[in-house]
C-alpha positions as CSV (number, residue, x, y, z in Angstrom):
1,X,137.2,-77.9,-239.3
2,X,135.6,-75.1,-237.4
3,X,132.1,-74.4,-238.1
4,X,130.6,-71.6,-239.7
5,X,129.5,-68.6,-237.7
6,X,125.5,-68.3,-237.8
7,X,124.3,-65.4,-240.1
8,X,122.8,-62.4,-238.2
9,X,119.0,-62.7,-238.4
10,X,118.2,-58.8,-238.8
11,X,114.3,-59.1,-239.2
12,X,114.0,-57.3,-236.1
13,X,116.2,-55.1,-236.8
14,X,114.3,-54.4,-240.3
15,X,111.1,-53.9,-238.7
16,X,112.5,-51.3,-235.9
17,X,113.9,-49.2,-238.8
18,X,110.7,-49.4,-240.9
19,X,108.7,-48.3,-237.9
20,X,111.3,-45.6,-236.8
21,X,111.0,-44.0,-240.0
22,X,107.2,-43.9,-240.8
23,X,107.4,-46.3,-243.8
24,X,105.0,-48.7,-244.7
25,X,105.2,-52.5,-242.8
26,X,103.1,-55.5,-241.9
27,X,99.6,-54.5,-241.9
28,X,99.3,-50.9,-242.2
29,X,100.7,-47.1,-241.8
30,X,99.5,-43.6,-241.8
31,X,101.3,-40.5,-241.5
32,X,101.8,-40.1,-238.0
33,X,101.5,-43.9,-237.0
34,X,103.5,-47.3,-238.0
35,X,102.4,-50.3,-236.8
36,X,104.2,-54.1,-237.4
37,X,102.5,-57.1,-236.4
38,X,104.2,-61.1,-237.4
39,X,101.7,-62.2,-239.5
40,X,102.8,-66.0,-239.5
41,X,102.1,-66.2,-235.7
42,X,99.0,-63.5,-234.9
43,X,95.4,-63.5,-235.8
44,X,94.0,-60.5,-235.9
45,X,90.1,-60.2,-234.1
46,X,89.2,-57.0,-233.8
47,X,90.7,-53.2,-235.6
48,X,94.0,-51.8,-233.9
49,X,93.4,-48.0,-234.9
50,X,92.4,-46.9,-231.5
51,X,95.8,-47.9,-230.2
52,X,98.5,-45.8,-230.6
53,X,102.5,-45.9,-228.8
54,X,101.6,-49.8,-227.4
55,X,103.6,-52.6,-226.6
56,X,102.0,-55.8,-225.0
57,X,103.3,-57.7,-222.2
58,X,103.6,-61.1,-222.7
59,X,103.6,-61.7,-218.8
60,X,103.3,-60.5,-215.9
61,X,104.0,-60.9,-212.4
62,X,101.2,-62.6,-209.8
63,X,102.0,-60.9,-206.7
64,X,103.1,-57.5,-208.1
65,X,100.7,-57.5,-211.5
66,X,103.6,-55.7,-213.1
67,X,105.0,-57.2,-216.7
68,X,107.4,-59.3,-216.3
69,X,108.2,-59.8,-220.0
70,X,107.1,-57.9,-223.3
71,X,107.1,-59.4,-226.8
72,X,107.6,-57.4,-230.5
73,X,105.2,-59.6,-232.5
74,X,103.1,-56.6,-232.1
75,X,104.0,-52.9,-232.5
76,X,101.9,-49.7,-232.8
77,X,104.2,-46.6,-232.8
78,X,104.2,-42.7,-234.2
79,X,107.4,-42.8,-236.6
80,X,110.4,-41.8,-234.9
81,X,109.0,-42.5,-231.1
82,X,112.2,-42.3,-229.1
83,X,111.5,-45.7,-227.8
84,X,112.0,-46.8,-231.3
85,X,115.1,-45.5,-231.5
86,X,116.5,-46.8,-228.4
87,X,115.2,-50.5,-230.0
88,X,117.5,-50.2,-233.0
89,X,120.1,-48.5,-230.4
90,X,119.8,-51.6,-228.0
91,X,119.9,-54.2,-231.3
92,X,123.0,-52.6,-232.5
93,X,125.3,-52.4,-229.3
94,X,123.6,-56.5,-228.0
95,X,123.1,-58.3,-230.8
96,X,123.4,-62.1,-230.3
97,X,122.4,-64.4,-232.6
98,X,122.8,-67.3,-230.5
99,X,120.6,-66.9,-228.1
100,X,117.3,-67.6,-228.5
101,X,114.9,-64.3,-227.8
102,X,117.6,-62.0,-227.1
103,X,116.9,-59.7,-229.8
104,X,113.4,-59.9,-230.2
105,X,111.6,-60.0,-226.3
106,X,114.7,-60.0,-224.2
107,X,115.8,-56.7,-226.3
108,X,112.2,-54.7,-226.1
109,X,111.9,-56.0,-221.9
110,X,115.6,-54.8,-221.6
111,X,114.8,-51.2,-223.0
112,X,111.3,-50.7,-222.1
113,X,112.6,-51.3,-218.2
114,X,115.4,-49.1,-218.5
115,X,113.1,-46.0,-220.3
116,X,110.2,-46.1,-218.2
117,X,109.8,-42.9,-216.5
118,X,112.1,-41.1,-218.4
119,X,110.5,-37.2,-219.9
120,X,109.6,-38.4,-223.4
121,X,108.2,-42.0,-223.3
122,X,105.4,-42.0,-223.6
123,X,103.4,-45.8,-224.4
124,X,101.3,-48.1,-222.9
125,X,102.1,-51.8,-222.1
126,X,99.2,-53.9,-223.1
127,X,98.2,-56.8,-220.5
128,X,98.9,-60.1,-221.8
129,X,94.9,-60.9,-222.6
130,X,95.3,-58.2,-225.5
131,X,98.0,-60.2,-227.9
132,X,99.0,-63.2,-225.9
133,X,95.9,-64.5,-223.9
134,X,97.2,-67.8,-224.0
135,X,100.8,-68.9,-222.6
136,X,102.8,-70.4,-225.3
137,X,103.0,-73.6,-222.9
138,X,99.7,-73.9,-223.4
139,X,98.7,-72.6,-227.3
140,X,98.1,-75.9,-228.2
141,X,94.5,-76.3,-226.6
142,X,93.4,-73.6,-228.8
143,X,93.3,-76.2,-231.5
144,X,91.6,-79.2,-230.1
145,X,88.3,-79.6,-230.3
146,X,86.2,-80.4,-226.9
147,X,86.4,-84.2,-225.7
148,X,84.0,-83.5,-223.0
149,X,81.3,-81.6,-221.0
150,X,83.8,-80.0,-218.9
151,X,86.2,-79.2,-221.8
152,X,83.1,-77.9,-223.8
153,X,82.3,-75.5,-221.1
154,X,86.2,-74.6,-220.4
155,X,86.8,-73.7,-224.2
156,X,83.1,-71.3,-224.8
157,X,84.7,-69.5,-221.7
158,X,87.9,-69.1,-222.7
159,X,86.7,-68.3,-226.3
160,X,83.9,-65.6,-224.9
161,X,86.9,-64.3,-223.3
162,X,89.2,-63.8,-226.0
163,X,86.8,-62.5,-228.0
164,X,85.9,-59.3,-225.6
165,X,89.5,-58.9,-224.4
166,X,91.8,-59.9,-227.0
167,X,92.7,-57.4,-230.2
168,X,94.5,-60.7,-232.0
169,X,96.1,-64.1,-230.6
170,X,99.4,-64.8,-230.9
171,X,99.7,-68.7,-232.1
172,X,103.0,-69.0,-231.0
173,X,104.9,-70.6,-234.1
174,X,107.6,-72.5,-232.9
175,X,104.8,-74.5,-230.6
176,X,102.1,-74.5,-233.0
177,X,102.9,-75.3,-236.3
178,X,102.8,-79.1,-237.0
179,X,99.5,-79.0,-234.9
180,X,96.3,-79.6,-237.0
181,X,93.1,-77.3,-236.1
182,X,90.8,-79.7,-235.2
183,X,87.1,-78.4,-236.0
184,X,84.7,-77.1,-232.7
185,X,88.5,-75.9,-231.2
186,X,88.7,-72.5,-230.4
187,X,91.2,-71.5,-233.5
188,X,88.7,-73.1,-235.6
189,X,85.8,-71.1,-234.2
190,X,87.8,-67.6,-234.4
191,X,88.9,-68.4,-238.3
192,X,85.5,-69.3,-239.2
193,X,84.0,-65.8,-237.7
194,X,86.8,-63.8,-238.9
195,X,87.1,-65.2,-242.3
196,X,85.0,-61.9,-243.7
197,X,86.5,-62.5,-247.3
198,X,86.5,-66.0,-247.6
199,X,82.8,-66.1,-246.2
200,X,81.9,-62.8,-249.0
201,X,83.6,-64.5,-251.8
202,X,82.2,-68.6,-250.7
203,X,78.5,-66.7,-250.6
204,X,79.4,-65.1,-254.6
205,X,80.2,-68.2,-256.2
């Protein structure tokens, strides 16, 4: 019995489309600016509104400091950019749903390599400290707490560091998920600091 062909996941898809077309998303719009962010997998540290046509890299190359791979978690574009459009172009004409990344990071890296330079373009790629400042190899020492001097010092520089470079942290889901948030960790400090309503409603009670 053959088995059944896997459902197209179109999320990305969905979101490109909103974006393109000025409409409300994930966060918030205006009328000359759309922006989509994954809510499941980003905290959010600090207000986005002073970026505008940006795209982060999720990493870049040591020797040449260019990006070597961008990610869509996070997206801040006027409606209709062209580089919208060649998104939902790209997703249209490749679409795979069996490989992992292909339409999400794999698609955006594809495009943004072929575009750049082209009359009409115009964005900015992010560095990696902005959304991703930690690898997704390594997400999981944002949520253990210090077992020793060393790792005390190691995770108050780290978090000092995310705090005045990064605008949110991507937690990296599929590596993050079933891992508890252990209190003094670094997640744990940024929720507790950036919990403005729960702290405002906690202190009304």
């Amino acid at each position: 019995m053959a088995s059944r062909p896997k459902q197209p996941h179109l999320s990305h898809q969905q979101t490109l489309k909103t974006l393109h077309l000025g409409a409300k998303t994930k966060g918030f719009s205006s009328k000359i600016k759309g922006f989509f962010q994954n809510s499941k997998y980003v905290i959010v540290l600090k207000s986005l509104d002073n970026l505008r046509n940006a795209i982060d890299a999720q990493s870049i190359d040591i020797e040449t400091k260019n990006w070597s791979r961008l990610n869509n978690a996070v997206l801040i574009f006027d409606k209709q950019h062209p580089l919208l459009f060649e998104f939902i172009q790209e997703f249209a004409l490749t679409f795979d749903g069996n490989k992992w990344g292909h339409n999400g990071p794999y698609l955006v890296s594809r495009v943004v390599a072929r575009v750049t330079g082209r009359p009409g373009f115009n964005f900015t790629v992010m560095p990696p400290s902005a959304f991703y400042p930690v690898d997704w190899s390594r997400i999981q020492t944002l949520f253990r707490e210090p077992n020793d001097r060393i790792h005390l010092d190691w995770l108050c520089r780290k978090l000092e560091k995310i705090c005045g470079e990064s605008y949110a942290v991507h937690l990296w889901n599929r590596q993050s998920r079933e891992v508890g948030v252990q209190e003094g960790s670094i997640v744990h400090h940024i929720i507790s600091d950036c919990s403005i309503f729960c702290n405002s409603s906690r202190s009304s009670l």
